[in-house]
gemmi code that builds the backbone of each chain (N, CA, C; Angstrom):
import gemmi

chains = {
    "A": [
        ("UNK", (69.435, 96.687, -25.682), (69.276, 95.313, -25.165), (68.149, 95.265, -24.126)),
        ("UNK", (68.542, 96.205, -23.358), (66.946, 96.187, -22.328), (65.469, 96.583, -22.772)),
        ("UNK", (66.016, 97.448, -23.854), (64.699, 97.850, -24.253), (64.328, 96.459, -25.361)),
        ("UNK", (64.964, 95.826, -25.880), (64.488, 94.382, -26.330), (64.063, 93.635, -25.618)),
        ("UNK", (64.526, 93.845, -24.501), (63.722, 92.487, -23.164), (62.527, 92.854, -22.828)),
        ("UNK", (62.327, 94.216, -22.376), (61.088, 94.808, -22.074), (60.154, 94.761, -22.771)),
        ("UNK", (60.728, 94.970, -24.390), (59.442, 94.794, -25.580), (58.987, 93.542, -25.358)),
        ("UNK", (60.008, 92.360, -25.717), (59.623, 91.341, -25.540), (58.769, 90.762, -24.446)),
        ("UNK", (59.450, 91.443, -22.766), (58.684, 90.647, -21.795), (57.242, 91.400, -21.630)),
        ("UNK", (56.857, 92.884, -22.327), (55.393, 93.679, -22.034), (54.524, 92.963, -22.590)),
        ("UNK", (53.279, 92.815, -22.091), (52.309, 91.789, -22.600), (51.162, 92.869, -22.865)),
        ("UNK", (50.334, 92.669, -23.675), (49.487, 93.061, -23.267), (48.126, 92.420, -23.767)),
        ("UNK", (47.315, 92.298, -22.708), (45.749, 91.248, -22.717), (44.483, 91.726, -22.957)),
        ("UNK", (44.023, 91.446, -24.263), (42.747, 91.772, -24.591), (41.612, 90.745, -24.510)),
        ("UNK", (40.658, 91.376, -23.638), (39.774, 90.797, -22.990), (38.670, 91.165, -24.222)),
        ("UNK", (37.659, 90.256, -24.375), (36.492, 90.434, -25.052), (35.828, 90.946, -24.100)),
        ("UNK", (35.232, 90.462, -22.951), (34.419, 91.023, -22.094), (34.727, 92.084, -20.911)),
        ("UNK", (34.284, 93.452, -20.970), (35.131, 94.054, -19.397), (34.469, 93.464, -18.585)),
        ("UNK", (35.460, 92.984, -17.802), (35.920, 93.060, -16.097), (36.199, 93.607, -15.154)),
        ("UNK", (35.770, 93.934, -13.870), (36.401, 95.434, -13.192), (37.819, 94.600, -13.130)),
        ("UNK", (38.152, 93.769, -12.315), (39.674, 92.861, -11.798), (40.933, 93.520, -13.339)),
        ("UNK", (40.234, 92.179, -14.132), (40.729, 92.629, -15.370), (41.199, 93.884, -16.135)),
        ("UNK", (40.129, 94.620, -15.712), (40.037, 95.911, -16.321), (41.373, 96.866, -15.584)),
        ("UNK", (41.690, 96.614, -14.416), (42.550, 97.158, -13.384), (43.555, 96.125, -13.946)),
        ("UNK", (44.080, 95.226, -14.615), (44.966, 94.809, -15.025), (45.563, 95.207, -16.137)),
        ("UNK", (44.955, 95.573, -17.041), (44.896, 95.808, -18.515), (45.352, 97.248, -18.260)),
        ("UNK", (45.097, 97.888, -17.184), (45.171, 99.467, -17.254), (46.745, 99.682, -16.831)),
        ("UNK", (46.835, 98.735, -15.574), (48.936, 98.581, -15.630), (49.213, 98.425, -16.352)),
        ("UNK", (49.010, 97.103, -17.163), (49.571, 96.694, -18.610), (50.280, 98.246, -19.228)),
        ("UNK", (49.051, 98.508, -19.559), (49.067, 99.508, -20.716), (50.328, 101.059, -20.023)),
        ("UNK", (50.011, 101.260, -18.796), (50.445, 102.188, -18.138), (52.222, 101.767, -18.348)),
        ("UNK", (53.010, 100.626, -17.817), (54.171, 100.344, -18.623), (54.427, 100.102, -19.661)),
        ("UNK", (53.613, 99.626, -20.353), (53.563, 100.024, -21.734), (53.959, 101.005, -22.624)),
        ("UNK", (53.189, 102.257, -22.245), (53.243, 103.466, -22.209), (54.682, 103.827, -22.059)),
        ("UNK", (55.161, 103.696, -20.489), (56.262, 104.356, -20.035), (57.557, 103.568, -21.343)),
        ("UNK", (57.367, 102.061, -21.286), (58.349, 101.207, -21.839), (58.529, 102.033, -22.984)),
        ("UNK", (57.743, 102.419, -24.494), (58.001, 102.777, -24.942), (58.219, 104.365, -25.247)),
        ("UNK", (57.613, 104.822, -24.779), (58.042, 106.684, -24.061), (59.762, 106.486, -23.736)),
        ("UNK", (60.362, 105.343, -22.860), (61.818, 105.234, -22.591), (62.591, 105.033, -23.933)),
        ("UNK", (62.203, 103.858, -24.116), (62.744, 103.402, -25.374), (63.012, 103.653, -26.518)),
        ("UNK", (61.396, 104.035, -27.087), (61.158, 103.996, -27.805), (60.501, 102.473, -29.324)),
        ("UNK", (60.833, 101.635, -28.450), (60.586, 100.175, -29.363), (59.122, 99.722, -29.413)),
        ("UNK", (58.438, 98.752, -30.426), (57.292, 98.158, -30.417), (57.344, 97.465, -29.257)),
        ("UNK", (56.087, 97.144, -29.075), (55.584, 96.272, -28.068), (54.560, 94.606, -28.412)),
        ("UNK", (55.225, 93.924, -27.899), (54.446, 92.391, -28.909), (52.982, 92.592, -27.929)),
        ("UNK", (52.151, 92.049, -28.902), (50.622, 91.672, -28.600), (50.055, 90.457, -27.761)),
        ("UNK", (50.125, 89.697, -27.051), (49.894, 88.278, -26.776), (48.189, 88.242, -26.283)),
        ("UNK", (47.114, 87.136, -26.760), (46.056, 87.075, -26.571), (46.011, 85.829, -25.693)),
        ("UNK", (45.488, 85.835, -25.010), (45.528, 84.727, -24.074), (44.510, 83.762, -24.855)),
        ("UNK", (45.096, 82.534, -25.079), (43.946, 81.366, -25.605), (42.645, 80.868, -24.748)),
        ("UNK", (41.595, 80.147, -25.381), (40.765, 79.656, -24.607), (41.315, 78.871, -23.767)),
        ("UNK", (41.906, 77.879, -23.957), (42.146, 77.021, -23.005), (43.359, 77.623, -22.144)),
        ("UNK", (44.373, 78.534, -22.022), (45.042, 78.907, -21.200), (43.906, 80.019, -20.151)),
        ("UNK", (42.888, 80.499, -20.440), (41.769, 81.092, -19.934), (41.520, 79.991, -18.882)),
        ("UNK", (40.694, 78.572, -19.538), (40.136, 77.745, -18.557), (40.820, 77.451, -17.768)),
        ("UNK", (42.650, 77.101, -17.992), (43.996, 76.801, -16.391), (43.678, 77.836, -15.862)),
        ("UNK", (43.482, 79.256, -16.009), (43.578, 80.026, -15.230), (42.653, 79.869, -13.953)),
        ("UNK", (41.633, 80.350, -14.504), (40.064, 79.985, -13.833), (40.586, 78.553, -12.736)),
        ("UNK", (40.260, 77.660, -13.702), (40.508, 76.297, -12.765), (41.914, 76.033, -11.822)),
        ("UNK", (42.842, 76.697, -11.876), (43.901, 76.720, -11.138), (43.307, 77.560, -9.920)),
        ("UNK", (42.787, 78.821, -10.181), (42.108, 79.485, -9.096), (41.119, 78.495, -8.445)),
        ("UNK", (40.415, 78.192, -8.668), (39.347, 77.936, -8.179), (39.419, 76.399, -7.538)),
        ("UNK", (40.711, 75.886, -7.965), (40.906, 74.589, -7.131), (41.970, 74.980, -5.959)),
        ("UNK", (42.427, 75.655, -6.040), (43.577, 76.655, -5.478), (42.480, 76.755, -3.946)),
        ("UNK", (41.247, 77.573, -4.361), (40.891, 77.719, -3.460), (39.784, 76.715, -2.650)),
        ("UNK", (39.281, 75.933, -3.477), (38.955, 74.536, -2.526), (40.104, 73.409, -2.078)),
        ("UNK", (41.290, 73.538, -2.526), (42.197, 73.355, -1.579), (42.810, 73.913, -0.330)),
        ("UNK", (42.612, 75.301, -0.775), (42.737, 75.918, 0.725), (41.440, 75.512, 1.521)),
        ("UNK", (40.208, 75.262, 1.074), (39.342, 75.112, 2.463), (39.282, 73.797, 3.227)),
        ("UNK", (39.902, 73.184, 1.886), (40.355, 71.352, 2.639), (41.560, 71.318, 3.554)),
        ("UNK", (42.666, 72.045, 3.331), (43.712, 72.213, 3.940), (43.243, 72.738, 5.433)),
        ("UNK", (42.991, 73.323, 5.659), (42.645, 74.590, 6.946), (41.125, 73.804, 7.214)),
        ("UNK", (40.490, 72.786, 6.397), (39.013, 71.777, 7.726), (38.061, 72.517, 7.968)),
        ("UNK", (37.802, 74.066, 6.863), (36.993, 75.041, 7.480), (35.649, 74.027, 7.362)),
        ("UNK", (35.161, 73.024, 6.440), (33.946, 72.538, 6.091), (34.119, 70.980, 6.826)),
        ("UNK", (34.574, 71.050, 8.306), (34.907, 70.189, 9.018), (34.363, 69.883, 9.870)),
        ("UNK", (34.474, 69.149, 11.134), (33.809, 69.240, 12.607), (33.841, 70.762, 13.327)),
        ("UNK", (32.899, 70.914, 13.793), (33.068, 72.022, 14.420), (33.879, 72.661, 15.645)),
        ("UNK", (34.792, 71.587, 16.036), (35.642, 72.104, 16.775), (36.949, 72.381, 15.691)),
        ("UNK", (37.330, 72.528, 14.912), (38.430, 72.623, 14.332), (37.524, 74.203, 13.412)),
        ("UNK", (36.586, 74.605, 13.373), (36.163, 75.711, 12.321), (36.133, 76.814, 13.780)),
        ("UNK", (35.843, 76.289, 15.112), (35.814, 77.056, 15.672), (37.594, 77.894, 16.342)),
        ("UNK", (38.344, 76.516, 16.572), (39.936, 76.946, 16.449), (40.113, 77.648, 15.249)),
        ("UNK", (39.922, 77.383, 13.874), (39.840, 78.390, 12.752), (39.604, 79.956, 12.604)),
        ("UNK", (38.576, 80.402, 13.301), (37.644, 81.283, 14.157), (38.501, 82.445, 14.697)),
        ("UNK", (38.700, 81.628, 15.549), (39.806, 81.988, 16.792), (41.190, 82.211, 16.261)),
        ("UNK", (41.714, 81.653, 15.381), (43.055, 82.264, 14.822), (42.983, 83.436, 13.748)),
        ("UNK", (41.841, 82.949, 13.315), (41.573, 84.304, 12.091), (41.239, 85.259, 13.106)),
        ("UNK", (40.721, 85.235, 14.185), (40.476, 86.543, 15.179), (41.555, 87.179, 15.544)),
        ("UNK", (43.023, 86.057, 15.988), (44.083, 86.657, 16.349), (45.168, 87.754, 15.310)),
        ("UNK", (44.691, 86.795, 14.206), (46.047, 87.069, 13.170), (45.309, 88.452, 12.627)),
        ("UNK", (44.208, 88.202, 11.622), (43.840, 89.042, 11.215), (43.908, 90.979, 11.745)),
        ("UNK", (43.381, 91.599, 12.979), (43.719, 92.749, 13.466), (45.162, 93.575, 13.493)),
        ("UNK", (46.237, 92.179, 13.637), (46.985, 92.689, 13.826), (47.950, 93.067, 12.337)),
        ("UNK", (47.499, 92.058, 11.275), (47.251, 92.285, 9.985), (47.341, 93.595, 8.966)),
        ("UNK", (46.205, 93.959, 9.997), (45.281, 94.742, 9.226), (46.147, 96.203, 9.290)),
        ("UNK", (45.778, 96.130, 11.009), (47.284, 97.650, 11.505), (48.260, 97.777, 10.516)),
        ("UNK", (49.086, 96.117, 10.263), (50.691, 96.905, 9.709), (50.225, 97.115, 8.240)),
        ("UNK", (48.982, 96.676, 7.221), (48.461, 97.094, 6.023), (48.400, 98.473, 6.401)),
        ("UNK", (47.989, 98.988, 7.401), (47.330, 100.251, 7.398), (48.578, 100.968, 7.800)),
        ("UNK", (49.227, 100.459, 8.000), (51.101, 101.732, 8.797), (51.581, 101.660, 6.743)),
        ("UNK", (51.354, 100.200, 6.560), (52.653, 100.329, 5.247), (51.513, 101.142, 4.353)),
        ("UNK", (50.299, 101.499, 3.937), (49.846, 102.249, 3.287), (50.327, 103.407, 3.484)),
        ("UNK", (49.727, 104.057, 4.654), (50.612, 105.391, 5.167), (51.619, 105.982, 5.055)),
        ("UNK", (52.496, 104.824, 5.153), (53.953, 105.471, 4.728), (54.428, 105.370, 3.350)),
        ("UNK", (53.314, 104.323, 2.380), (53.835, 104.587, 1.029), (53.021, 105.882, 0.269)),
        ("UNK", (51.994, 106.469, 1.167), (51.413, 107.428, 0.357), (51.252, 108.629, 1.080)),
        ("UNK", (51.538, 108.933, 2.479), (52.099, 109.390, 3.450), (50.532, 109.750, 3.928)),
        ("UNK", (49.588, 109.737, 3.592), (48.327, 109.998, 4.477), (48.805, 109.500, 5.681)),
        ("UNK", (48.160, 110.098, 6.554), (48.142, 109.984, 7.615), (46.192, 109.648, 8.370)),
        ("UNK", (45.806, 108.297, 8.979), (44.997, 107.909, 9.228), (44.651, 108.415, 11.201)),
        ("UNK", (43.706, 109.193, 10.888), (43.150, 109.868, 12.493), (42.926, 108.676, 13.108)),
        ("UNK", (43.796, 109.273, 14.509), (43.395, 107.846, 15.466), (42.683, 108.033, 15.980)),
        ("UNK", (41.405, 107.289, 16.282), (40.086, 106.763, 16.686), (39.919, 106.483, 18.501)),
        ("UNK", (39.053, 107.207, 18.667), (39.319, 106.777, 20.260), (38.456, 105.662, 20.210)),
        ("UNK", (39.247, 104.731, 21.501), (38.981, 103.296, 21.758), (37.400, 103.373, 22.245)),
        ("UNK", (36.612, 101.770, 21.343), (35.406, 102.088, 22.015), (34.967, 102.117, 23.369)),
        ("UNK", (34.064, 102.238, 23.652), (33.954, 101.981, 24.920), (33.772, 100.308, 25.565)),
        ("UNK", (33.878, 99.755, 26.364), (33.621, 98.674, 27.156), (32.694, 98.567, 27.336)),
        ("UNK", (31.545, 97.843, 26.957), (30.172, 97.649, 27.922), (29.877, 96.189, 28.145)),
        ("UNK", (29.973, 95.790, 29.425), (29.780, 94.330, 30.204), (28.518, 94.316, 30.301)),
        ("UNK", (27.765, 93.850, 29.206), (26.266, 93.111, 29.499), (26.190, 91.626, 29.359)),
        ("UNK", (26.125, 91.585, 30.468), (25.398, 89.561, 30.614), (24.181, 89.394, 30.511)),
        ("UNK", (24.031, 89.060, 28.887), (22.907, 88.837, 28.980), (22.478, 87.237, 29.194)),
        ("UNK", (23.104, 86.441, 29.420), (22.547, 85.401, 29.768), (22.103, 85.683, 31.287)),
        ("UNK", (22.878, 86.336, 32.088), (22.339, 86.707, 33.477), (21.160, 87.552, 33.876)),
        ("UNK", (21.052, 88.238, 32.694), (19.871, 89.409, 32.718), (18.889, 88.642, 31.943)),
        ("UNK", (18.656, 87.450, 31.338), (17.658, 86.970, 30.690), (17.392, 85.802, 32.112)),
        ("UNK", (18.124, 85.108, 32.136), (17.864, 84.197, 33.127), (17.018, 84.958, 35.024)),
        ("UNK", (17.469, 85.886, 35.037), (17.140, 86.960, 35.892), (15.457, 86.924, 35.473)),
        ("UNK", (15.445, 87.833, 34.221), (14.031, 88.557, 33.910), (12.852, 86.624, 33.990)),
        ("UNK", (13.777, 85.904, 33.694), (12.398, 84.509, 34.083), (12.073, 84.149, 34.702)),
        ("UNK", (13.080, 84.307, 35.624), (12.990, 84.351, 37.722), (11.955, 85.115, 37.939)),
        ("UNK", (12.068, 86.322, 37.800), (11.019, 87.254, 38.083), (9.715, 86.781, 37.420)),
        ("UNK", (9.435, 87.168, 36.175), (8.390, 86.480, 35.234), (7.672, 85.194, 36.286)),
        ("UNK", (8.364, 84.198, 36.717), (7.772, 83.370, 37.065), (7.545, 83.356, 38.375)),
        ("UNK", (8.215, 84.271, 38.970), (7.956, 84.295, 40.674), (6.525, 84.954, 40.516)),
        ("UNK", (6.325, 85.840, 39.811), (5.074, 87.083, 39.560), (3.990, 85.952, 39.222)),
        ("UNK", (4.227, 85.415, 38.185), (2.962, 84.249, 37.815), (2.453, 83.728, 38.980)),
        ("UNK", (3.506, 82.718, 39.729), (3.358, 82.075, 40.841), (2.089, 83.018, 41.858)),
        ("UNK", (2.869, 83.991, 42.085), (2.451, 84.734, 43.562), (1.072, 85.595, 42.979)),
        ("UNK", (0.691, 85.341, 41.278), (-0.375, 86.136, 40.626), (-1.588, 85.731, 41.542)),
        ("UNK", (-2.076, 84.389, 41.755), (-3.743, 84.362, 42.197), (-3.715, 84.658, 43.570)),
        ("UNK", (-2.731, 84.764, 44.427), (-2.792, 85.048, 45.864), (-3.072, 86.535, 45.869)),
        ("UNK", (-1.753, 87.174, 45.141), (-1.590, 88.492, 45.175), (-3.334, 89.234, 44.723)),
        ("UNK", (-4.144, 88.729, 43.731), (-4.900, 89.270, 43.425), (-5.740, 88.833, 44.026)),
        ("UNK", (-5.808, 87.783, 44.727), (-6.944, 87.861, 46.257), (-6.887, 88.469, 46.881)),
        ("UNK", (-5.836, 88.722, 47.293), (-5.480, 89.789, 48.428), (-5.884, 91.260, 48.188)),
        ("UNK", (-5.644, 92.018, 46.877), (-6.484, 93.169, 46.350), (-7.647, 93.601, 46.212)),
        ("UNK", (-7.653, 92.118, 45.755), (-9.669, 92.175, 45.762), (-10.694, 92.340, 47.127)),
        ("UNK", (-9.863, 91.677, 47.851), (-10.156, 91.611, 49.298), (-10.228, 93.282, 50.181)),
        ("UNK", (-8.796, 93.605, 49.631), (-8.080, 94.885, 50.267), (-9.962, 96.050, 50.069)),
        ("UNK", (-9.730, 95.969, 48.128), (-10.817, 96.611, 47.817), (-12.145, 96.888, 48.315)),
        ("UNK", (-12.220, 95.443, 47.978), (-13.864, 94.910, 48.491), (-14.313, 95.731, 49.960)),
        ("UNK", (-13.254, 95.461, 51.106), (-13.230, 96.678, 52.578), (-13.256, 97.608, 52.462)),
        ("UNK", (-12.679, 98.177, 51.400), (-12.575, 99.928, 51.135), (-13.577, 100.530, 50.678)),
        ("UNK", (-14.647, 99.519, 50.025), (-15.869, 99.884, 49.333), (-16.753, 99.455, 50.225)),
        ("UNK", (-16.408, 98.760, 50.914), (-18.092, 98.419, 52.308), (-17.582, 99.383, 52.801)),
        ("UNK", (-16.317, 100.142, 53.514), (-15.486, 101.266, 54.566), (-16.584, 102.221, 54.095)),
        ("UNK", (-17.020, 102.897, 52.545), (-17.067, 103.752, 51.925), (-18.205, 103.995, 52.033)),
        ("UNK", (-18.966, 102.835, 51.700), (-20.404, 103.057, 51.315), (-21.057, 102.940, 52.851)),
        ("UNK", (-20.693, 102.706, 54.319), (-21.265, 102.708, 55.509), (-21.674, 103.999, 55.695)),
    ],
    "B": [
        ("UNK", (23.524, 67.785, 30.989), (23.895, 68.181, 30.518), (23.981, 69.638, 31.520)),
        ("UNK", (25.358, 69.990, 31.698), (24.840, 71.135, 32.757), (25.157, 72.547, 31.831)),
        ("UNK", (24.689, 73.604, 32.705), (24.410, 74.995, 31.908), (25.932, 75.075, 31.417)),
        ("UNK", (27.002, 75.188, 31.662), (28.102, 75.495, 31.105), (28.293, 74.547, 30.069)),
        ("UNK", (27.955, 73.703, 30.273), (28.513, 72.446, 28.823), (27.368, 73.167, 27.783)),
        ("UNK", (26.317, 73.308, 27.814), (25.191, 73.628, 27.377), (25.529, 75.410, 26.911)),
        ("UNK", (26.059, 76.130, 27.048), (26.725, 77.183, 26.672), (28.183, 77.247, 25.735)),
        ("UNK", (28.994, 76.003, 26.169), (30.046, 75.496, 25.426), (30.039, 75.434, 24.012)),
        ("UNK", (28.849, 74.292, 23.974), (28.131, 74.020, 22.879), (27.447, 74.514, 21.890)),
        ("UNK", (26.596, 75.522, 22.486), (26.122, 76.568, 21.677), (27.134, 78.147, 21.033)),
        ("UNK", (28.340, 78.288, 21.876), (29.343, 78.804, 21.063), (29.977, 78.259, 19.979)),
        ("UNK", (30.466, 77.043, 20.350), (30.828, 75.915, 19.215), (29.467, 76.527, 18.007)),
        ("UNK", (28.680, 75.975, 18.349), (27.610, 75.762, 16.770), (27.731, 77.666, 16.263)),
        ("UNK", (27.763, 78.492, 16.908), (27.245, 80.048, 16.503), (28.961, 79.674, 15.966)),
        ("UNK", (30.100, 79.582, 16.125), (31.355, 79.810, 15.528), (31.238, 79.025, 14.374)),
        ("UNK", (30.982, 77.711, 14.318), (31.088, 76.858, 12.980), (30.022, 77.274, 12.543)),
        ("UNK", (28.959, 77.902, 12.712), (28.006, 78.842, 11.521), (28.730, 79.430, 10.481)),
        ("UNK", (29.358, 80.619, 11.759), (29.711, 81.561, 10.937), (31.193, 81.318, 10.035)),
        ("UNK", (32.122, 80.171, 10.338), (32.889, 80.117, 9.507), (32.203, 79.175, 8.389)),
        ("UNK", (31.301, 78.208, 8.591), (30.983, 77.264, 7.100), (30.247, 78.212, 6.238)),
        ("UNK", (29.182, 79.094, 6.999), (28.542, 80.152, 5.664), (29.488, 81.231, 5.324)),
        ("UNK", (30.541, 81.319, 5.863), (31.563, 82.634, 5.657), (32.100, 81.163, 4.483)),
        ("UNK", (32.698, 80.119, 4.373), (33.201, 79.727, 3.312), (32.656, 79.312, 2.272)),
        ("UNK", (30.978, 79.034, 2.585), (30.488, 78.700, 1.129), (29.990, 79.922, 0.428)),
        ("UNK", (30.057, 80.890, 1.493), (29.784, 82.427, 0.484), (31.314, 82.708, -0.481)),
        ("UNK", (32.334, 82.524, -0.067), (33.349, 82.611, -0.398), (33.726, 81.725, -1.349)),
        ("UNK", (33.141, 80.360, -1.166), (33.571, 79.452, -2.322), (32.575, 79.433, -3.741)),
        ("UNK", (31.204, 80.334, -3.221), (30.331, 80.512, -4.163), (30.922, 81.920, -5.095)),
        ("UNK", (31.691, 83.104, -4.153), (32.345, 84.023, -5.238), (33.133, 83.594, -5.977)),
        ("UNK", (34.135, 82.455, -5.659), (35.145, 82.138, -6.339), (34.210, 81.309, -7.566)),
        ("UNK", (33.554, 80.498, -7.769), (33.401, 80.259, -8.525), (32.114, 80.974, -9.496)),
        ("UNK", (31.292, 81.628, -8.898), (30.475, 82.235, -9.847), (31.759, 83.159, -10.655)),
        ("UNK", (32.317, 83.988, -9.924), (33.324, 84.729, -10.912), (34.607, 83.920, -12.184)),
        ("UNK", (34.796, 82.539, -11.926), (35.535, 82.015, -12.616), (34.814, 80.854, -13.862)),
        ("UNK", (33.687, 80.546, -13.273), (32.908, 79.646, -14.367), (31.530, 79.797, -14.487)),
        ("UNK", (30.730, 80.542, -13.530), (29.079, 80.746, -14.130), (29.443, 82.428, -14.051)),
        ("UNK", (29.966, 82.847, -14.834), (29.623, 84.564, -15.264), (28.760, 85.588, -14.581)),
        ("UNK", (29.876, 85.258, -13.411), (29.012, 86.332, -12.296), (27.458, 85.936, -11.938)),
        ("UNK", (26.801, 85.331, -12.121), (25.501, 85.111, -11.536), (25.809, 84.999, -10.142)),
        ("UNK", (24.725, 84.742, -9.366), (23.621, 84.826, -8.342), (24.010, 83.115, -7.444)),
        ("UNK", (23.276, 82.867, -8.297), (23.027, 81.276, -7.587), (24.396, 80.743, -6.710)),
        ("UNK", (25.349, 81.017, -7.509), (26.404, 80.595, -6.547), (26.403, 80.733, -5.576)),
        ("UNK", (26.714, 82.045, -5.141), (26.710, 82.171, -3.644), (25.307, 81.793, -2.795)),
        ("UNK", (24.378, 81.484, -3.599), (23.463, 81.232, -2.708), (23.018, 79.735, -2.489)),
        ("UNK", (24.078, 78.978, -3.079), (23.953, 77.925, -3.348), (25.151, 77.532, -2.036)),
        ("UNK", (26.391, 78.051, -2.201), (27.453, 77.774, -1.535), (27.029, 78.085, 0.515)),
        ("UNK", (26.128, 79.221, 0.235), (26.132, 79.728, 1.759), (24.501, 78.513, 1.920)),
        ("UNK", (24.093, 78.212, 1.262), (22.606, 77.250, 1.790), (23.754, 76.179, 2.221)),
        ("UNK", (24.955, 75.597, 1.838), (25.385, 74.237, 1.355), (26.169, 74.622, 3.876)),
        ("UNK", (26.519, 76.009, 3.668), (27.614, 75.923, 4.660), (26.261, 76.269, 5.626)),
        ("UNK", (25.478, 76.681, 5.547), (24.328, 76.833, 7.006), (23.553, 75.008, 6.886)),
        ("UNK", (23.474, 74.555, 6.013), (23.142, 72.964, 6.381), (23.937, 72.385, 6.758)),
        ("UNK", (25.572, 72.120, 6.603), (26.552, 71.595, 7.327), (26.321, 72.041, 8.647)),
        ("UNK", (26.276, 72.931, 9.339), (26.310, 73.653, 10.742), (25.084, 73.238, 11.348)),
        ("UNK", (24.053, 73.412, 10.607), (22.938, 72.906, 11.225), (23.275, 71.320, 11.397)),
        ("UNK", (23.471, 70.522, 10.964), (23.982, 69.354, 10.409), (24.747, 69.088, 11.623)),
        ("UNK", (26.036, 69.671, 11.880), (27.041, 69.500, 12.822), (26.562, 69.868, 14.619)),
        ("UNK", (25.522, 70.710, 14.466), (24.904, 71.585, 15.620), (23.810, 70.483, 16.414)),
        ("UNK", (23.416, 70.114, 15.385), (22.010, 68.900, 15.778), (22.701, 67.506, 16.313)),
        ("UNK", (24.138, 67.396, 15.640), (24.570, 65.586, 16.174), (25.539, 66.163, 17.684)),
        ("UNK", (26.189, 67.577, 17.422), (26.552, 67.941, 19.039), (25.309, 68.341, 20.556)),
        ("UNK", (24.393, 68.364, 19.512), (23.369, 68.381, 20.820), (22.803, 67.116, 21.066)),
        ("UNK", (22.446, 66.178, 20.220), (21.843, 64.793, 20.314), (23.425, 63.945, 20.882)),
        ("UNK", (24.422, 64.579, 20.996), (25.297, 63.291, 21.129), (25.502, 62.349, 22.098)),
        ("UNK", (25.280, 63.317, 23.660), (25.136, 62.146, 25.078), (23.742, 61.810, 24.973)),
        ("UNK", (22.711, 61.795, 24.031), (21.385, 60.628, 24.323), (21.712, 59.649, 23.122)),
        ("UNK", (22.336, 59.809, 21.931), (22.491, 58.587, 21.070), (22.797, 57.493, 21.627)),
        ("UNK", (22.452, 56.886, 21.293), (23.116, 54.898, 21.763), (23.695, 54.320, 20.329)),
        ("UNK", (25.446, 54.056, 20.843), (25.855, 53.482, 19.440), (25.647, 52.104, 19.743)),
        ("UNK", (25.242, 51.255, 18.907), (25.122, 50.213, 18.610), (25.837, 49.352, 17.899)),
        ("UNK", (26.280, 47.678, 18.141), (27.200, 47.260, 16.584), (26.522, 45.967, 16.953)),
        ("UNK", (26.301, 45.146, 15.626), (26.126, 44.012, 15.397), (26.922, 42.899, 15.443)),
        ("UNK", (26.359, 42.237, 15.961), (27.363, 41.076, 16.601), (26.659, 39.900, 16.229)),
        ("UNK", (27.748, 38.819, 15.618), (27.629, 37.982, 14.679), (27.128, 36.740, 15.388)),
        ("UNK", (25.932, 35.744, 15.402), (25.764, 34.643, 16.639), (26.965, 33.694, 15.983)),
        ("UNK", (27.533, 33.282, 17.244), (28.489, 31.814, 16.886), (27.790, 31.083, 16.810)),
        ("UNK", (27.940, 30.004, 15.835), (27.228, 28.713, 15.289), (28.267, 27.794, 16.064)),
        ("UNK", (26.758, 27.035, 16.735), (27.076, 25.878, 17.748), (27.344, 24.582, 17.197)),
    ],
}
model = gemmi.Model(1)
for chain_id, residues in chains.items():
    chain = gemmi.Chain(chain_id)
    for i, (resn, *xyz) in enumerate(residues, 1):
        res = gemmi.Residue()
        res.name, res.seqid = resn, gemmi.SeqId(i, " ")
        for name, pos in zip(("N", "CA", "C"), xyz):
            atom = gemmi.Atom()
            atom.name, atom.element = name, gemmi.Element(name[0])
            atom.pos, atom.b_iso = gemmi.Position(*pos), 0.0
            res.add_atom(atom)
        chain.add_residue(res)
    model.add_chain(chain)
structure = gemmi.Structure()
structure.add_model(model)
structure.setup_entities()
């Protein structure tokens, strides 16, 4: 009886064109497949996916996901993409960690912990705004300052030549 | 417009950059992979579409305290 359900519910999808996605689909397929009947022993039904159950697919995706960008305002005013921003900053890291604990423990690698980067506090709006201060104090004080050299000179060379 | 509003602002526009071209690159994979067969153009179509919105959105938050809104007003007939 189970092995009738299994025949019945194993699919398997032949693609005209490879796909990597696909291709990683077709390869599970086949991989229970395999096992289903290795257990069993029973046939396995064929199912080809039609053109037009192809195009729902596609178009279910792909409205799927311009509904998500209408939902969430990412193509919105910019204060709402920047709150967007800012939550994908929060959520995401911490995300990522428990992906990276539940990998670990389903395959037991173990991932070297990384020492924290370092901190470095550069203001650069303070260090740019700084360097124009200067820049322009120097301009300013340029035709005095180089009177004054020329001058300095000019004595050192009458001093010289007396 | 003082330096902090003027810094405000320019975080605003660098954040909604990077999320409108982060979604039209994203909305250009989704669909080059589901209806133009992997080509090109998509995404480069989708990320031109999300850096002109931003530019778009960046230019009316900097012009916005010199605009003058205006409305038309109807003469009453005497």
């Amino acid at each position: 009886m189970v092995a009738r359900v299994w025949s019945l519910m194993s699919l398997s999808v032949k693609v005209a064109s490879s796909r990597p996605a696909l291709h990683v689909v077709k390869r599970v397929l086949y991989i229970i497949e395999v096992w289903v009947d290795g257990a069993t022993g029973s046939t396995v039904l064929h199912y080809r996916v039609s053109p037009c159950g192809r195009f729902l697919i596609k178009g279910s995706v792909a409205g799927g996901a311009v509904y998500l960008v209408y939902d969430q305002e990412l193509l919105g005013p910019s204060d709402k993409s920047q709150a967007a921003l800012q939550k994908a900053g929060e959520v995401v890291p911490p995300a990522m960690y428990q992906f990276s604990q539940y990998v670990c423990q389903q395959t037991g690698l173990q991932i070297p912990q990384l020492p924290a980067p370092p901190k470095i506090y550069f203001p650069i709006r303070d260090s740019w705004n700084a360097g124009i201060m200067t820049v322009m104090s120097a301009l300013s004080v340029a035709p005095s300052k180089a009177r004054e050299y020329s001058k300095e000179g000019w004595e050192y060379v009458k001093a010289r030549t007396k | 417009m003082s330096e902090s509003e003027l810094g405000r602002k320019w975080d605003r526009c660098l954040a909604d950059a990077v999320v409108k071209i982060g979604t039209g690159f994203g909305l250009g994979i989704v669909f080059s992979l589901t209806f133009f067969k992997r080509r090109m153009w998509p995404l480069a179509f989708g990320s031109g579409m999300g850096l002109g919105m931003a530019y778009s959105n960046c230019q009316h938050d900097f012009q916005a305290p010199y605009l003058l809104h205006g409305k038309y007003v109807k003469e009453q007939e005497q």
